[in-house]
N, C-alpha and C positions, 0 to 999 in steps of 0.2 A: 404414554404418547411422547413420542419423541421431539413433535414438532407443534406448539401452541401457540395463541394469539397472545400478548398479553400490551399492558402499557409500560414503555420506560423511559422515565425523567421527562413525562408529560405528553410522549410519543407514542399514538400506535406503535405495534413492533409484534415480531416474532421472534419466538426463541426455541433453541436447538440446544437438544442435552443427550449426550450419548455415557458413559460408563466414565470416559476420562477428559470430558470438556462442556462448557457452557457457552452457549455464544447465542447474541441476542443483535438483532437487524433489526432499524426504527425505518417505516417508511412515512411515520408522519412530518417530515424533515427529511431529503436528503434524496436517493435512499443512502444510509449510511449502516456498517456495522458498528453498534458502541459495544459491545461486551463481550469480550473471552477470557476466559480463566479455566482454570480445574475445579474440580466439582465442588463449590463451598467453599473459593478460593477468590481473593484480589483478582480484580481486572487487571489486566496486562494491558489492555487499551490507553491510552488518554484521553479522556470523553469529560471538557470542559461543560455542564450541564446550568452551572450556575450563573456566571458572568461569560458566557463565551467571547471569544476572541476577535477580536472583526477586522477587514483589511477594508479600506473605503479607497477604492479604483482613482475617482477622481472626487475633487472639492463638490461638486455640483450632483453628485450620486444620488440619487432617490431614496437607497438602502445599501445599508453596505454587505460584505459577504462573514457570513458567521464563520471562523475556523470549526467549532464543536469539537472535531477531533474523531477519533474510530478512524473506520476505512471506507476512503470512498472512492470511486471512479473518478478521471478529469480527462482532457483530451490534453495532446502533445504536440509539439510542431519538432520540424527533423532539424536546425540550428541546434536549441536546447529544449527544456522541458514542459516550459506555461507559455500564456500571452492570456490577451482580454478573454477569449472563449472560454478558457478554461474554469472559469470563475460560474458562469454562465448558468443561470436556475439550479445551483446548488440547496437552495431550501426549502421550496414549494414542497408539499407533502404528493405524496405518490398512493401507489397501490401495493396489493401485497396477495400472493396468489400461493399454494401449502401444497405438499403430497406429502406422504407418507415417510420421505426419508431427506425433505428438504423443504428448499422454498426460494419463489422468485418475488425480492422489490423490485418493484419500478418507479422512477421519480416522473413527476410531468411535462410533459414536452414544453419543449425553452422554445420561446418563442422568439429571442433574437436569430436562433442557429437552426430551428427548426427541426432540435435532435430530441433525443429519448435513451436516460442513461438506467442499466437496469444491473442486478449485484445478482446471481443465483447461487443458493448455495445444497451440497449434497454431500451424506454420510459416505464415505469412503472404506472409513472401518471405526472402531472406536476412538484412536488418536487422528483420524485424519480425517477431514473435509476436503472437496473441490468447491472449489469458489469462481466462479464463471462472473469477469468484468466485461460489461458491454454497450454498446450502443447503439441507436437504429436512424438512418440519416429518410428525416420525414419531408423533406426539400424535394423542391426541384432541379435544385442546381446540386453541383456534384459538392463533397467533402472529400477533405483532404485533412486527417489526421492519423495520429497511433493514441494506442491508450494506456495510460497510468493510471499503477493501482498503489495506493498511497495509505500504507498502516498506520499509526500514531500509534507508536507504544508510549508504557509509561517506562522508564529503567529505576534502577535501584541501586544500591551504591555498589554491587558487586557484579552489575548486568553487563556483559561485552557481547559485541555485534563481532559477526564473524561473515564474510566473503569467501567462497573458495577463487581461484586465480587459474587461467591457464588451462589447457587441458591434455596437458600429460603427452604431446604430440616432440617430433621434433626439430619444428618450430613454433613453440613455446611463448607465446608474448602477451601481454596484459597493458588494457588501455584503461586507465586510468583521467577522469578530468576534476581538477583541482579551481574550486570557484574562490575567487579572492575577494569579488564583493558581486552582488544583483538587485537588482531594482529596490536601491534601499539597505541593502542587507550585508550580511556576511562579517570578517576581520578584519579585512584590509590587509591580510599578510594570506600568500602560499604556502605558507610553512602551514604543516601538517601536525601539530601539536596532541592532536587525541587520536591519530591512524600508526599504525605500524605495519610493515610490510612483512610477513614471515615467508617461509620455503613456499607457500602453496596458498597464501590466502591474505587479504587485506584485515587487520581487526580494529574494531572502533573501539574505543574506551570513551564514554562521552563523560567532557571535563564540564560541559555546560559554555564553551561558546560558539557561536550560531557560527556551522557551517555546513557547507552542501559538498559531497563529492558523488560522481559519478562514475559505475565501473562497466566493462565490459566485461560478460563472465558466461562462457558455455554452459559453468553447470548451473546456472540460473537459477541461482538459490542464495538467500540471506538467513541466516541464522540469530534471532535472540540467546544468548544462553546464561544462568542465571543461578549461581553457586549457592546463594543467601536461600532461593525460594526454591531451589532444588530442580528445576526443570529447564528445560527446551522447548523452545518455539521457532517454527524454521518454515520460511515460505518457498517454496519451489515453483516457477514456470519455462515453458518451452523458450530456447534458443534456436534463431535461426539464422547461422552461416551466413554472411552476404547481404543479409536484409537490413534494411535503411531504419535503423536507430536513432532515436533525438541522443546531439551530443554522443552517437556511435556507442552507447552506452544502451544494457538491459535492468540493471541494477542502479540503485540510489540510496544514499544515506544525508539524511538532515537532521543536525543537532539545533534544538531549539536552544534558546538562552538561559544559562541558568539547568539546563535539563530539562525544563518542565515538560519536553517529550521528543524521540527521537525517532522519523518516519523512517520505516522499512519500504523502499518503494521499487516497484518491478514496472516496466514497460514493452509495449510490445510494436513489431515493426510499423514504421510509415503504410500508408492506405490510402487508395483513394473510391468513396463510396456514391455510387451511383443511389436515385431513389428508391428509398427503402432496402435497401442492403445494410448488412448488421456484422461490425467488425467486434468481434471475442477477443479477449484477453485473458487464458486461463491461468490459475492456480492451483498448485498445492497446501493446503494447511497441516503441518502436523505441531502438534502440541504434547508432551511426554515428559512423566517424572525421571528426573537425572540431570548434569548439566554434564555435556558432551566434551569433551578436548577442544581446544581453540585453535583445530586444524583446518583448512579445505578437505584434505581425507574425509575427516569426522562429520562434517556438514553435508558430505556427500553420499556417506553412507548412512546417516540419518535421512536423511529425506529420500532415499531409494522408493 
């Protein structure tokens, strides 16, 4: 059986094993994915289980919001990438619905926003999954977001993030947004100290200090790749031309401090959703023994 019930790190959950991956979705918390690896292999996730991480909004909070880590859905505003919403019934346990070659969590409807965020995920072939991020606006009044889908990996001391740039056209141009501090956070310097710019692609080396950049990138695709542990992990989703990106940006890389984990995050365009209307954010997962060239080419023709 490809697709089972099981418990992890004290969560309902499902889990997915196909020939060249494992990957395990808790909907008792979140919903969130905490586990991908190769078969009998380290999690590639960050999945805080023990002390998680918490950010507390304001002094007067009732509860604060657990980071845990994995991947999980959040909404977007078209300036930049978060605000208060976004935070918004991240932990309440949900539901969890199986077929045969997948499965859909669903978290429980947030009662400040009146929404419903749900993860679906489907065999594609043996290295590859679609991953379907979504949300359902259960209001009366309208919503206005995009949606971010937000990896936690874990890296390793030979792990580099690869971006392909540009798209081959002849006019050629690549937008880049460079955060210098947010709400609390960041270096306090533009300087770009763990990015390089090559012919065709941005590539991260995370040194371990907290920063955020943001890319615009047609072929909308982020690459893990990973020399020590022999493989690749590469996320792929749809670019669309012209449409209203938070920060004009589809792509995002976040270095935690220290490394302790470094999000791959994809985004999809601005929306605005009438009752009950349900905005998608698809994905690609491929996951594959080898670690790829540290080109845009490579990352492009990997996630084909």
């Amino acid at each position: 059986m490809p697709v089972r019930a099981i418990t992890h790190a004290g969560f309902a959950a499902v889990e997915l094993t196909t020939s060249a991956l494992r990957l395990v979705a808790v909907h008792g918390t979140g919903p969130r994915i905490a586990w991908l690896s190769q078969p009998g292999g380290d999690n590639l996730l960050m999945w805080d289980e023990n002390s998680p991480l918490k950010y507390v909004r304001e002094p007067q909070a009732k509860r604060p919001w657990n980071l845990r880590g994995g991947h999980r859905v959040w909404t977007a505003r078209m300036g930049a990438d978060e605000d208060e919403q976004t935070y918004a019934n991240d932990d309440a346990p949900g539901t969890c619905a199986m077929t045969a070659d997948g499965f859909t969590v669903t978290g429980a409807q947030c009662g400040e926003t009146r929404t419903q965020r749900s993860i679906s995920v489907r065999i594609l072939r043996d290295d590859r999954i679609e991953v379907v991020n979504r949300i359902v606006n259960r209001s009366n009044m309208l919503l206005g977001c995009g949606l971010w889908a937000l990896t936690c990996s874990k890296p390793g001391p030979q792990t580099r993030y690869v971006v392909p740039l540009g798209d081959g056209s002849g006019w050629d141009t690549a937008t880049i947004t460079l955060f210098r501090c947010w709400a609390g956070h960041g270096t306090g310097t533009f300087r770009d100290e763990q990015g390089e710019l090559t012919e065709d692609a941005y590539v991260l080396t995370p040194k371990g200090l907290e920063s955020k950049r943001m890319l615009q990138t047609p072929a909308g695709a982020i690459a893990l790749v990973d020399p020590a542990r022999n493989l690749t992990f590469a996320i792929r989703t749809p670019y669309e031309r012209g449409a209203a990106y938070p920060a004009n940006a589809n792509i995002a890389l976040y270095v935690g401090p220290q490394n302790f984990m470094v999000e791959m995050e994809t985004m999809g365009p601005h929306a605005v959703l009438k009752s009950d209307e349900v905005l998608e954010h698809r994905q690609e997962w491929t996951l594959a023994k080898g670690a790829i060239p540290l080109t845009g080419a490579a990352v492009r023709a990997f996630t084909a």
